[in-house]
Residue, then its C-alpha position, 0 to 999 in steps of 0.5 A: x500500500x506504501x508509507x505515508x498518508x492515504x492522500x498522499x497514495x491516492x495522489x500516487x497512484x498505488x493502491x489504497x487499502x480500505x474497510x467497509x463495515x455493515x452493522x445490523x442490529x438484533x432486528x435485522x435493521x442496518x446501523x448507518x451514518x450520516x457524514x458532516x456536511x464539511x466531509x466526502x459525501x457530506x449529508x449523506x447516509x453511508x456504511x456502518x463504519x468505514x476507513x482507510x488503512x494506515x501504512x502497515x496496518x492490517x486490515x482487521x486492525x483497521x476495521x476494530x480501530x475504524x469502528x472504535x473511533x466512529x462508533x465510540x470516539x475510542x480507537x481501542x474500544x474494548x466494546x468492538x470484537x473480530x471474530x476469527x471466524x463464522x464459527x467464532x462470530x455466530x456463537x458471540x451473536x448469539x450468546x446475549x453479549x451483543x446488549x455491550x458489544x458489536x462484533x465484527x466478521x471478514x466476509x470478502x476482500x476486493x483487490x483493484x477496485x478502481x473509483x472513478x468519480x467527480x472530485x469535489x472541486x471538479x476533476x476527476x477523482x481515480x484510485x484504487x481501492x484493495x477492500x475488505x468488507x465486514x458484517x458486523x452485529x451488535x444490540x447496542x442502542x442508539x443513543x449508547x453510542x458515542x460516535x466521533x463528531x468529526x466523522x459522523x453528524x449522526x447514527x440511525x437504524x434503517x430497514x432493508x426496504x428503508x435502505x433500498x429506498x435510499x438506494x433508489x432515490x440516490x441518497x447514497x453515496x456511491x461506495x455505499x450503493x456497491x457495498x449494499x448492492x453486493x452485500x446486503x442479500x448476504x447480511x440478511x442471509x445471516x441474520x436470517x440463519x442467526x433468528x432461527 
């Protein structure tokens, strides 16, 4: 991914390395965030937690220490778990834990994705993206969560047919849209499996 900062590698041209993170709650509903209005996609509701990686780091000490921050204002948040595995995850779900915890699992990880877009300012915006997503699940309730203002204007819980409606009324923004599009049918899948 190369040293330095994300800026400076996007600028580059080398590969940025990236976490998206989707949430549900014990309803099946979706944890999305709203960005400040002075941020990419301001004003608009995106993934759980997202972020890039830091120079070195890996991408599942990228995804608990993304999810600290945004969700807790604590990069070490000793209420954000990875699962080794589905195993792993499936049993921390289900054991009655998730009232304090959100617990993260790796689902897929995406080399050479390239986002190509309008820059804020005009211009092109090109880089390219290695993703690794993760699903996640919590019972913590809204106002429970102490999400970090500089990154996020607030927190909601939304339906599958609430998001869809955002996706088709383009309230999106577009690396959310992919995120949906590709996973969400998995997410539900899960949460379906874990309700029995």
């Amino acid at each position: 991914m190369g040293g330095g900062d994300w800026n400076e590698a996007k600028a580059s041209g080398l590969a940025v390395g990236a976490v998206n993170v989707l949430v549900l709650n014990e309803l099946g509903q979706v944890l999305l965030q709203r960005r400040p209005a002075d941020k990419e996609n301001g004003g608009r509701w995106d993934k759980s937690v997202g972020g890039h990686v830091a120079a070195g780091e890996e991408f599942d000490t990228a995804a608990v220490r993304e999810a600290g921050e945004e969700l807790f204002d604590d990069p070490r948040s000793p209420q954000v778990l990875l699962a080794r595995d589905v195993l792993e995850f499936e049993t921390i779900a289900a054991s009655g834990d998730l009232r304090r915890l959100v617990v993260l699992h790796r689902v897929a990880f995406q080399l050479n994705l390239r986002d190509v877009r309008h820059a804020p300012g005009g211009g092109l915006r090109n880089v390219l993206y290695h993703l690794a997503i993760y699903h996640g699940r919590t019972g913590i309730p809204l106002e429970e969560f102490r999400p970090q203002k500089s990154e996020i204007d607030a927190l909601r819980y939304v339906d599958y047919r609430e998001l869809d409606q955002l996706l088709l009324d383009g309230q999106l923004p577009p690396n959310m849209a992919f995120l949906w599009l590709t996973q969400g049918h998995l997410l539900l899948a899960g949460h379906r499996r874990a309700a029995g």
